[in-house]
C-alpha positions as CSV (number, residue, x, y, z in Angstrom):
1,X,29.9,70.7,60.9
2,X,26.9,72.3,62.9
3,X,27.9,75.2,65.5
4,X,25.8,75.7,68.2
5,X,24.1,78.8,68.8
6,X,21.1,80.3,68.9
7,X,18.3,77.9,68.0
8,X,17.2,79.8,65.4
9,X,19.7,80.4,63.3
10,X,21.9,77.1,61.9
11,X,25.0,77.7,60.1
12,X,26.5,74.8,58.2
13,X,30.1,75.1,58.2
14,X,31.1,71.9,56.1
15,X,29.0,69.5,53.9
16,X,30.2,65.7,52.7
17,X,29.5,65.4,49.0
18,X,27.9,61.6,47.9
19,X,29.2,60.3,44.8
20,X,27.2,58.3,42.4
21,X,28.1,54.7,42.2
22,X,30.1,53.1,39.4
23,X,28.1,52.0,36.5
24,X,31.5,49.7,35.8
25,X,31.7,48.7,39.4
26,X,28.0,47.9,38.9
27,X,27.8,46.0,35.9
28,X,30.2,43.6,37.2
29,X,28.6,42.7,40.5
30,X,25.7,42.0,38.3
31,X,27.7,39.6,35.9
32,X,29.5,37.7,39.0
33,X,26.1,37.3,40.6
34,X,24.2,35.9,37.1
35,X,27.7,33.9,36.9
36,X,27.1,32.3,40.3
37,X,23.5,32.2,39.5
38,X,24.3,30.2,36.4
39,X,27.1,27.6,37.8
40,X,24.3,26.8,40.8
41,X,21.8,25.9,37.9
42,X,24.3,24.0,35.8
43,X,25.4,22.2,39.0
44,X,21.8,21.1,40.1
45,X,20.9,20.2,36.8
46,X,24.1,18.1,36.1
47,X,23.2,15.5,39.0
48,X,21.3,12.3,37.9
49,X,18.6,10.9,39.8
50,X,20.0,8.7,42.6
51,X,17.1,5.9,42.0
52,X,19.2,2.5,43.0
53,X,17.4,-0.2,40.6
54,X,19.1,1.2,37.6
55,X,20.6,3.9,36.2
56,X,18.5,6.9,35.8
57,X,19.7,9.7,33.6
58,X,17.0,12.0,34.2
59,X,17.7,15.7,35.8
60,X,16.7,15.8,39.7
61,X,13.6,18.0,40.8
62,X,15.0,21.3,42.4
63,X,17.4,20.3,45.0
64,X,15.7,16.9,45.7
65,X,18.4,13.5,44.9
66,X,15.5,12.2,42.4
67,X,13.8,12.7,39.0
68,X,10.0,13.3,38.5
69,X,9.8,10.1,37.7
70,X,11.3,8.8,41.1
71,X,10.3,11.2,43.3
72,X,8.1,9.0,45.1
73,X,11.8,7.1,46.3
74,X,12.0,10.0,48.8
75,X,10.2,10.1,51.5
76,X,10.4,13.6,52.5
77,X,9.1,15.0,48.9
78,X,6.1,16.5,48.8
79,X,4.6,14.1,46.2
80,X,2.0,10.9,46.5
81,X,1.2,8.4,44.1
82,X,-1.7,9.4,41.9
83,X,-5.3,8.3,43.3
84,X,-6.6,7.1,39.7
85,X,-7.4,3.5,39.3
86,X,-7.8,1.8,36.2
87,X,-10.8,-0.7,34.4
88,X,-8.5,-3.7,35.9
89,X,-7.9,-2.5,39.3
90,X,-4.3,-1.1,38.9
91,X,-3.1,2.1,40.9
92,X,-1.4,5.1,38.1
93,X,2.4,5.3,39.2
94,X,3.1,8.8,38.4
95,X,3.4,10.8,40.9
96,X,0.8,13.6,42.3
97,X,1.5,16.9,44.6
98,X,0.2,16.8,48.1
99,X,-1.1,20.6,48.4
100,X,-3.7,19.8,45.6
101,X,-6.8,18.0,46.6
102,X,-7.9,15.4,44.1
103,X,-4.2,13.5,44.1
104,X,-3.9,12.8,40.6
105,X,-1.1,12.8,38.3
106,X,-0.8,15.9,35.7
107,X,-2.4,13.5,33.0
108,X,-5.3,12.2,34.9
109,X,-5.8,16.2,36.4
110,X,-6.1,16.8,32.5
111,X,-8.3,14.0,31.7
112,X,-10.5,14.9,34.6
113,X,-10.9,18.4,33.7
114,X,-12.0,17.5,30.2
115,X,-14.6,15.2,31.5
116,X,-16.0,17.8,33.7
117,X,-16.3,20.4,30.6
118,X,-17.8,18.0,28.7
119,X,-20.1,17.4,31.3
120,X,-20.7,21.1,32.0
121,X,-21.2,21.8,28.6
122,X,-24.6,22.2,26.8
123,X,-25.8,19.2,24.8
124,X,-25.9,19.3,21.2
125,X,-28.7,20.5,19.1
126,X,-31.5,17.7,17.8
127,X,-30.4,17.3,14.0
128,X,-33.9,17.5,12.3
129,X,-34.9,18.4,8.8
130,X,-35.0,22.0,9.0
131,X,-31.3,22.1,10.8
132,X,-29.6,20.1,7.9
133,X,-31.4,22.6,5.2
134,X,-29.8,25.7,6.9
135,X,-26.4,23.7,7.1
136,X,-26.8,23.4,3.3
137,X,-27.9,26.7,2.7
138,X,-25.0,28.0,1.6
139,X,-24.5,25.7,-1.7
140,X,-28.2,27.0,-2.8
141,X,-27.6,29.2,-6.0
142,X,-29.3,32.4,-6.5
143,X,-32.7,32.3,-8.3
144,X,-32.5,34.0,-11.3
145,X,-35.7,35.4,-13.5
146,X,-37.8,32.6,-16.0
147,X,-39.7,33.8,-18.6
148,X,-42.6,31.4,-19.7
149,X,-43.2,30.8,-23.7
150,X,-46.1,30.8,-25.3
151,X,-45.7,27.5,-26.0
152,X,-45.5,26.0,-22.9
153,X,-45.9,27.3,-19.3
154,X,-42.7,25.2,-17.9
155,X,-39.6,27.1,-19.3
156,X,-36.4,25.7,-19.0
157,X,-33.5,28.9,-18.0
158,X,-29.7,27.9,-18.9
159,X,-26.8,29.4,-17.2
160,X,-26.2,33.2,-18.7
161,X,-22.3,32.1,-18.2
162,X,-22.8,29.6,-20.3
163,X,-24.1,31.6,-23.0
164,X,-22.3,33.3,-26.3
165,X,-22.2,36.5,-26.6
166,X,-23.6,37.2,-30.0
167,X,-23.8,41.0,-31.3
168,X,-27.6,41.6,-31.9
169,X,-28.8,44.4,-34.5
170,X,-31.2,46.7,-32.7
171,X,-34.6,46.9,-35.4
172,X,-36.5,50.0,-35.5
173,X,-39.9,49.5,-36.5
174,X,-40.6,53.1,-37.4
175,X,-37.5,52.8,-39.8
176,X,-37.0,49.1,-40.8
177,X,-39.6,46.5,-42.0
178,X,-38.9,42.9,-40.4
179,X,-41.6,41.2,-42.5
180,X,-42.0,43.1,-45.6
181,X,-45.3,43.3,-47.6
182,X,-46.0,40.1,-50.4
183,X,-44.9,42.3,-53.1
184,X,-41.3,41.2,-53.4
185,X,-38.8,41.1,-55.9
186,X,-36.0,38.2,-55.9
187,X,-33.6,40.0,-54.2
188,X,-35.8,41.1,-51.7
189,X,-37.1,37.7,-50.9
190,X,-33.4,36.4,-50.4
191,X,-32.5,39.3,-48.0
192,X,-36.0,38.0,-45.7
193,X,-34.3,34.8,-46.0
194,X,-31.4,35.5,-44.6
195,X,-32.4,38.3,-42.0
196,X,-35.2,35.2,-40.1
197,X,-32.1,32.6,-40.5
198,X,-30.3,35.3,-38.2
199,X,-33.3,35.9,-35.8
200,X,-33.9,32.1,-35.5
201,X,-30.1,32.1,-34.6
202,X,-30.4,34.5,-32.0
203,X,-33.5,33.3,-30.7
204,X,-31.6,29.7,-30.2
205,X,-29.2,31.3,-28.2
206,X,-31.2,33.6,-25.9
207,X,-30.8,30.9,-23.4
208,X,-34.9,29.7,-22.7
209,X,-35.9,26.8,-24.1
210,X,-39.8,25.5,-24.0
211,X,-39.7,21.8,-22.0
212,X,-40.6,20.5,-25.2
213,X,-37.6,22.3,-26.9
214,X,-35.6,20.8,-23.9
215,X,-36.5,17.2,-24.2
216,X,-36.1,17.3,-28.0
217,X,-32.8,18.1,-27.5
218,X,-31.9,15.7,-25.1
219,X,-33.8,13.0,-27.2
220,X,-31.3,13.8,-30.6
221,X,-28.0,14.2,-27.7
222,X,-28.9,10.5,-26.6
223,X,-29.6,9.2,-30.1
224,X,-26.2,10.5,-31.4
225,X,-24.0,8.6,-27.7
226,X,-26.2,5.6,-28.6
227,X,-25.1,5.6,-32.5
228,X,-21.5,6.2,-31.4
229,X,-21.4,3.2,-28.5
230,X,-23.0,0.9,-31.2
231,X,-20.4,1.5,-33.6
232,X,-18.0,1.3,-31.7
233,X,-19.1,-2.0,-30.4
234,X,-19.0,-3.0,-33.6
235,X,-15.3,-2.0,-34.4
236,X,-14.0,-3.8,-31.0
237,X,-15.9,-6.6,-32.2
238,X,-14.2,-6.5,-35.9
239,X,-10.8,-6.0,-33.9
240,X,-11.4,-9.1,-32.0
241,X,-12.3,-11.0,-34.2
242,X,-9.4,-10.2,-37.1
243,X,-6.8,-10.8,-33.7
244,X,-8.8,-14.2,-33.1
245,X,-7.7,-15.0,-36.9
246,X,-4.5,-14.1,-36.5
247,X,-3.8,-16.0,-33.6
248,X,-5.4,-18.8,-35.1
249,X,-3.5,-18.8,-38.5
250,X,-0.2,-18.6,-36.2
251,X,-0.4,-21.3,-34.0
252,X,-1.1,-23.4,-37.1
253,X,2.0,-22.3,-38.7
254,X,3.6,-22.9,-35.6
255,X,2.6,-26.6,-35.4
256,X,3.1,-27.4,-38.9
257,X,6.6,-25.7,-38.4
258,X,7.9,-27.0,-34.9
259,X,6.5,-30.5,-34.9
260,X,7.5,-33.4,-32.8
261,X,9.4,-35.4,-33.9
262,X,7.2,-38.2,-32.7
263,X,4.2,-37.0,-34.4
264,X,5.5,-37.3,-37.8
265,X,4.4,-39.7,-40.3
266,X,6.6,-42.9,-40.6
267,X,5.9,-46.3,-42.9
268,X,6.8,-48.6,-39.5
269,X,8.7,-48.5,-36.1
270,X,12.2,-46.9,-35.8
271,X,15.3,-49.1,-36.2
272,X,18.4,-49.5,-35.0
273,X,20.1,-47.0,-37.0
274,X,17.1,-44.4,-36.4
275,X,16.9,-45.0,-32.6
276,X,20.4,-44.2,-32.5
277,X,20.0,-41.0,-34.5
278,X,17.7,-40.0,-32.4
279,X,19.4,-40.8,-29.1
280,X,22.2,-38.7,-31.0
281,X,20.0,-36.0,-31.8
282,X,18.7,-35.4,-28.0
283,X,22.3,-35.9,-26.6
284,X,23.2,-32.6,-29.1
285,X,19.7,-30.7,-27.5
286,X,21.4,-31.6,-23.9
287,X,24.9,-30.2,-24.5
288,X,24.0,-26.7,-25.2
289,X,22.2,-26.5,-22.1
290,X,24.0,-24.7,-19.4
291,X,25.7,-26.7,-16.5
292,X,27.4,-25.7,-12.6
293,X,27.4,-22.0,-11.8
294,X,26.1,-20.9,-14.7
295,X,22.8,-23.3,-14.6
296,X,22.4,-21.8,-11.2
297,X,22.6,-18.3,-11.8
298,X,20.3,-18.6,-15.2
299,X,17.6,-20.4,-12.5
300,X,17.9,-17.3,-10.0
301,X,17.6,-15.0,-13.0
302,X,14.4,-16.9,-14.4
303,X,12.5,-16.8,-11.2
304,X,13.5,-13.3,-10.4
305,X,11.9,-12.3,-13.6
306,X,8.8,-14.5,-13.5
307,X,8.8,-13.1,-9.3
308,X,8.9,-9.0,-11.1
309,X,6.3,-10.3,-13.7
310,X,3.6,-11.9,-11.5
311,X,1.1,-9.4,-11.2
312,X,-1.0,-11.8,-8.4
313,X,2.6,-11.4,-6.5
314,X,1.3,-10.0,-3.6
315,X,3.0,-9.4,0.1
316,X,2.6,-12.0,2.7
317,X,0.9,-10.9,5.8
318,X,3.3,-10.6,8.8
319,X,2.8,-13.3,11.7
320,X,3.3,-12.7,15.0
321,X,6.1,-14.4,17.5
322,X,5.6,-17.3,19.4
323,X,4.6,-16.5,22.9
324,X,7.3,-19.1,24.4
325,X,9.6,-17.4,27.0
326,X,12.3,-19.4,28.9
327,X,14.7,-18.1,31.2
328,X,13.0,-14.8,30.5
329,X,13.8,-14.9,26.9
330,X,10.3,-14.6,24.1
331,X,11.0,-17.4,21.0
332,X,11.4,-15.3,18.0
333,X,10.1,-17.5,15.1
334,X,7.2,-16.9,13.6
335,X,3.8,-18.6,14.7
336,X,1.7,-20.9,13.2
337,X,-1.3,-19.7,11.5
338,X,-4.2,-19.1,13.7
339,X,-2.1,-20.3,17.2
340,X,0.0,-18.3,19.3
341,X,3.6,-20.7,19.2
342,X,5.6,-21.7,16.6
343,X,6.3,-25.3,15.3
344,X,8.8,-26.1,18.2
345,X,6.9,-25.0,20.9
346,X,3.3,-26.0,19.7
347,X,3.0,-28.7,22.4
348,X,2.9,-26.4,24.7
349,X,-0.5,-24.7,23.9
350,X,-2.9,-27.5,25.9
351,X,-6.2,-27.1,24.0
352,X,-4.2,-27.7,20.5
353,X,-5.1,-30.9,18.7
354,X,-3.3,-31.2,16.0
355,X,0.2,-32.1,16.9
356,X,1.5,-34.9,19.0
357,X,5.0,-35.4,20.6
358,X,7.0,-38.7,19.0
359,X,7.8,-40.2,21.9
360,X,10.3,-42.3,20.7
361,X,12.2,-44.4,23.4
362,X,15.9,-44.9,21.8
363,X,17.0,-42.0,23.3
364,X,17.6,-41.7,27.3
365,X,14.7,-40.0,27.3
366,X,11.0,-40.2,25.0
367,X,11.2,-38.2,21.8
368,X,9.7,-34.9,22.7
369,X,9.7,-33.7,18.7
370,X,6.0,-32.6,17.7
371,X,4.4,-33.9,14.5
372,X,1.3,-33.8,12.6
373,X,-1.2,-36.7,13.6
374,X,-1.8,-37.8,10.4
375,X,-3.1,-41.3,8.9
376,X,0.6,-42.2,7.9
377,X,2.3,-46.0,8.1
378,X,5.7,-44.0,10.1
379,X,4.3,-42.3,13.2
380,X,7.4,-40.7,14.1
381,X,9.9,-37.4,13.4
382,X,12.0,-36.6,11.2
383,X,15.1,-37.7,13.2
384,X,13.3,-41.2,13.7
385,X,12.2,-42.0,10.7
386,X,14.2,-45.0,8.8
387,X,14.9,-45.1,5.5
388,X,12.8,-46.1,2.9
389,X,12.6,-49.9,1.5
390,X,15.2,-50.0,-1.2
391,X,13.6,-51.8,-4.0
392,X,15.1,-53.3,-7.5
393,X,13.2,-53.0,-10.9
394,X,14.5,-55.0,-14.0
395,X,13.7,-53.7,-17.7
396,X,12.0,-55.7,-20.1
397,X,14.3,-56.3,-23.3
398,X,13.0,-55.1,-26.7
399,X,13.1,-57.8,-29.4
400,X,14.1,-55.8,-32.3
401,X,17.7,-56.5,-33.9
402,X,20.1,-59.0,-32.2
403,X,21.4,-58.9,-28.6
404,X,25.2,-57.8,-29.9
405,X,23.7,-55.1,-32.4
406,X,21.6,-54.3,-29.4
407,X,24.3,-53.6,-26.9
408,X,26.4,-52.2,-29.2
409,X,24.1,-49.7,-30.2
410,X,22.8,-48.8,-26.3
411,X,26.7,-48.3,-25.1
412,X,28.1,-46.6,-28.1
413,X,24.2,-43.9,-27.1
414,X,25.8,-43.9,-23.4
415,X,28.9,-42.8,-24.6
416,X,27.6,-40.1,-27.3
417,X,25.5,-38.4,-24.8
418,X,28.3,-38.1,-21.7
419,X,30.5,-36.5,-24.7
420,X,28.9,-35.9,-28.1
421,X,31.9,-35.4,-31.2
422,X,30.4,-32.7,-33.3
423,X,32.8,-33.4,-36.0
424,X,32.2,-36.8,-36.8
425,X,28.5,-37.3,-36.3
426,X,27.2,-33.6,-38.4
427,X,26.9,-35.8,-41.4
428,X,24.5,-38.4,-39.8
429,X,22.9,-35.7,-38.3
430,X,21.2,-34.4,-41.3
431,X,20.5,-37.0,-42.9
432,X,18.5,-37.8,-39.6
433,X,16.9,-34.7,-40.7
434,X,16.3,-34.9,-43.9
435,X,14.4,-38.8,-43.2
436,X,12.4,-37.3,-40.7
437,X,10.6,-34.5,-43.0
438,X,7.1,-36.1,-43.7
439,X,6.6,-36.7,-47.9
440,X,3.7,-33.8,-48.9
């Protein structure tokens, strides 16, 4: 406490000490207000838009009952529908914020904002001749040094990359003779020999070649392909022509092997007993065929393979659904080619003239079924068409053997090819065989 005295002198007599505050107590105000913080958020984020024509799953826009999608629902929001209109005179949906001023969606904002750079920016340079050339500067090599023969004055300069490196002997012409005087002995003249064989060597692959020099060797390199492609023309043409033998030679053998049976030579006209054989001899070619389930599965199995095999198998273009709709429902078959409806609902495309409707009249009402006009004797569907005429045809009897030895022989061949006896009939069988080999 203050005492009161003298105004110049102040004596303090007692002081309040302030504590600090508690960094516990502290910490957990903070975590119950981010805890509060946090359940408000999860609580306005949790509601669903509140838009009454269906469900809407969408989170609501701050503390508003609708989604950004719906937003234009309320009436107090601070949202307007966006001010862009399309090619075909329709309004954009989305909704737009009323404090900005051109009232368009955050798409059309965009779109708008890219068409005003574009428009702002500078127009493109003129591509002319001398633009290109510096765009293609950079694939220009380096020029590197020609040296010009006495031959010629083009010279032709190869790649030094490209070039072998060959150790070279350095020649001293105060020390070492390169062309020595015509006084020579035999040794002497085969060590010249050999020492220009090596400077011709290294003079071929110093890299500069005389534009004659260059077109020689071109010249021989195109002699030497054009040798090579004419022989082997010749060897594809050898090759085809031993394989054309071959093939030749075998489908020979094969028809002299596996002839019919109707091809080969006979004296007269089959008999009785030969007609039967033969009747006999198909029936056995018919039993060994397969039959039922198993007939069916060896057919899927065949056109599976012949369907892998194809190589002009190719995958049908998909069609488009018919455009029919009927009680709000769209027809799902497929369409016609080059129409918009399917078979069922073709009549209903007006500038079609290909189909017609039935109109048959046994019902209670005409026949509304479409069909093709075509030039056909029934002009009606499926479902009113009659049968077809049934008509008899009698078979002309042959006039070989007698009508009993006839009939015999045509009923006991019925009954041999509904159920063939393998035991009894192998020894007719190859004698059947052995009659039909044409004599040599």
């Amino acid at each position: 406490m203050l005492s009161r005295g003298s105004p110049s002198s102040i004596r303090i007599t007692n002081m309040m000490s302030i504590k600090p505050p508690d960094p516990e107590l502290v910490k957990k105000q903070e975590e119950e207000r981010l805890r509060t913080q946090l359940q408000q958020e999860i609580v306005s984020r949790s509601r669903t838009c509140a838009h009454k024509a269906y469900e809407c799953l969408l989170p609501v826009v701050g503390s508003r009952s609708y989604c950004a999608k719906h937003i234009l629902d309320d009436v107090t929001a601070p949202y307007k529908q966006c001010a862009h209109v399309t090619s075909s005179g329709a309004r954009c949906n989305e909704p737009a914020p009323v404090d900005k001023e051109p009232g368009l969606c955050f798409e059309h904002a965009r779109a708008a904002l890219n068409a005003r750079q574009r428009s702002a920016a500078p127009p493109p340079p003129v591509t002319t001749t001398e633009t290109l050339l510096n765009q293609l500067q950079h694939y220009v090599r380096p020029e590197r040094t020609r040296t010009t023969s006495c031959a010629s004055s083009v010279s032709v300069v190869s790649d030094p990359a490209d070039q072998e490196q060959v150790a070279t002997h350095a020649v001293d012409p105060f020390s070492e003779s390169v062309y020595p005087g015509p006084t020579t002995t035999r040794g002497t003249l085969a060590s010249i020999a050999s020492h220009v064989a090596s400077l011709a060597c290294v003079a071929r692959l110093a890299g500069v070649f005389t534009a004659e020099e260059a077109v020689c060797e071109a010249k021989n390199v195109l002699k030497s392909l054009q040798s090579a492609y004419v022989r082997q023309m010749g060897r594809l043409r050898t090759l085809l022509q031993t394989a054309r033998l071959q093939y030749v030679r075998s489908l020979r053998t094969e028809k002299e092997q596996y002839c019919s049976i109707n091809s080969q030579a006979r004296s007269g006209p089959l008999t009785v007993r030969e007609r039967r054989q033969l009747l006999k001899l198909r029936a056995y070619a018919g039993y060994h065929r397969k039959h039922g389930v198993e007939a069916v599965l060896a057919r899927k199995l065949h056109h599976k393979r012949a369907k892998v095999n194809d190589i002009s198998n190719r995958q049908i273009p998909s069609q488009g659904r018919c455009t029919f709709m009927e009680g709000g429902v769209r027809c799902s078959t497929h369409t016609l080619p080059a129409t918009k409806h399917c078979m069922k609902h073709i009549l209903q495309d007006r500038h079609q003239v290909l189909f017609t409707a039935c109109g048959d009249l046994r019902g209670s009402d005409a026949c509304r079924e479409p069909i093709a006009k075509l030039p056909l004797p029934s002009s009606a569907c499926r479902y009113h068409t009659g049968p077809p005429a049934y008509t008899t045809f009698t078979l002309k009897k042959e006039d070989t053997g007698s009508d009993s030895e006839s009939n015999t022989s045509s009923d006991l061949s019925q009954n041999e090819v509904q159920s063939p006896e393998l035991k009894t009939e192998d020894l007719e069988t190859d004698n059947l065989a052995v009659e039909m080999i044409p004599d040599q």
